[in-house]
C-alpha positions as CSV (number, residue, x, y, z in Angstrom):
1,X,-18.4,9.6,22.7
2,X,-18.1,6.4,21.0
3,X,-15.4,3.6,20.7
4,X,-14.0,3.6,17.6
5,X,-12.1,0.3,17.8
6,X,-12.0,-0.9,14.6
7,X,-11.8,2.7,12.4
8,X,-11.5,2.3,8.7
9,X,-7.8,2.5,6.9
10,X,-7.0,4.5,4.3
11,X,-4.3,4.7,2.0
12,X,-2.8,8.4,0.4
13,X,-0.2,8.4,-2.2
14,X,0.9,11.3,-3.1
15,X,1.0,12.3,-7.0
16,X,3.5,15.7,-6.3
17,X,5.8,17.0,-4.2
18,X,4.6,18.6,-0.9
19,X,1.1,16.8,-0.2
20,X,-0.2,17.4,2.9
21,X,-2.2,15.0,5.0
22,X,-4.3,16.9,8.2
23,X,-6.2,14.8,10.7
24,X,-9.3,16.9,11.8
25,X,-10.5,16.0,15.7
26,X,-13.6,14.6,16.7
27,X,-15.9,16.3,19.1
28,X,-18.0,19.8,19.5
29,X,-14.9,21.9,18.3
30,X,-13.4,20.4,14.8
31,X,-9.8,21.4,14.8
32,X,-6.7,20.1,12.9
33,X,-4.1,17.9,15.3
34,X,-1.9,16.3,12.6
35,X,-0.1,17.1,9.5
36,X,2.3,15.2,7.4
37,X,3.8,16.3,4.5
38,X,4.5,14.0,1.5
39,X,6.8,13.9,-1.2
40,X,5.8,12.3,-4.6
41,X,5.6,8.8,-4.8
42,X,5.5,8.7,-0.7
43,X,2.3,6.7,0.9
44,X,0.7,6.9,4.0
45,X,-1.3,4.1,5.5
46,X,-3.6,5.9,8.3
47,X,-6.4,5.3,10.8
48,X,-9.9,6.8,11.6
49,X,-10.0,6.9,15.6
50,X,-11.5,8.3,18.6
51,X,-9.4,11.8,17.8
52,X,-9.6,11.9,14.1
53,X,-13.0,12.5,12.6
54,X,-11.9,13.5,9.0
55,X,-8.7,14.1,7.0
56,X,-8.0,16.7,4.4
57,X,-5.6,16.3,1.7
58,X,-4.1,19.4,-0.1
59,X,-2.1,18.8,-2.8
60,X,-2.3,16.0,-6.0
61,X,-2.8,12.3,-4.1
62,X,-4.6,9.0,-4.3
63,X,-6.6,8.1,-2.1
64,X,-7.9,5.0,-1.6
65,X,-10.5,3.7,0.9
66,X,-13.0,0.2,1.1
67,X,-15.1,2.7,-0.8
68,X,-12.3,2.7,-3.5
69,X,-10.3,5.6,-5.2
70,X,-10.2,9.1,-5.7
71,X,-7.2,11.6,-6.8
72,X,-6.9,15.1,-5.0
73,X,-5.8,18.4,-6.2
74,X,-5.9,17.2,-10.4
């Protein structure tokens, strides 16, 4: 597996009440190992790394990345 060292940041804001935040695992099986819930106006500054391949977001949330912004769930 590869180092991931230096993963990219990203930022999620959340819009509403009750966004959730799931870190999906790396590897052969994809499988969720984190969740944090949000409550509007919260923000969460997170970390690609050797566990976490992808995130999901479920509810209405900014995200923002070096690839710039998106909102969720609108």
């Amino acid at each position: 597996m590869e180092n991931v060292q230096n993963g990219d940041y990203f930022v999620v804001k959340a819009l509403d009440h009750g966004v959730q935040v799931i870190g999906l695992t790396r590897g052969q099986d994809t499988r969720f190992h984190h969740t944090e819930k949000l409550d509007k106006g919260e923000v969460i500054i997170a970390q690609f790394t050797d566990h976490t391949s992808a995130v999901k977001i479920r509810g209405k949330a900014e995200i923002i990345t070096k690839h710039g912004k998106i909102e969720s769930g609108s």
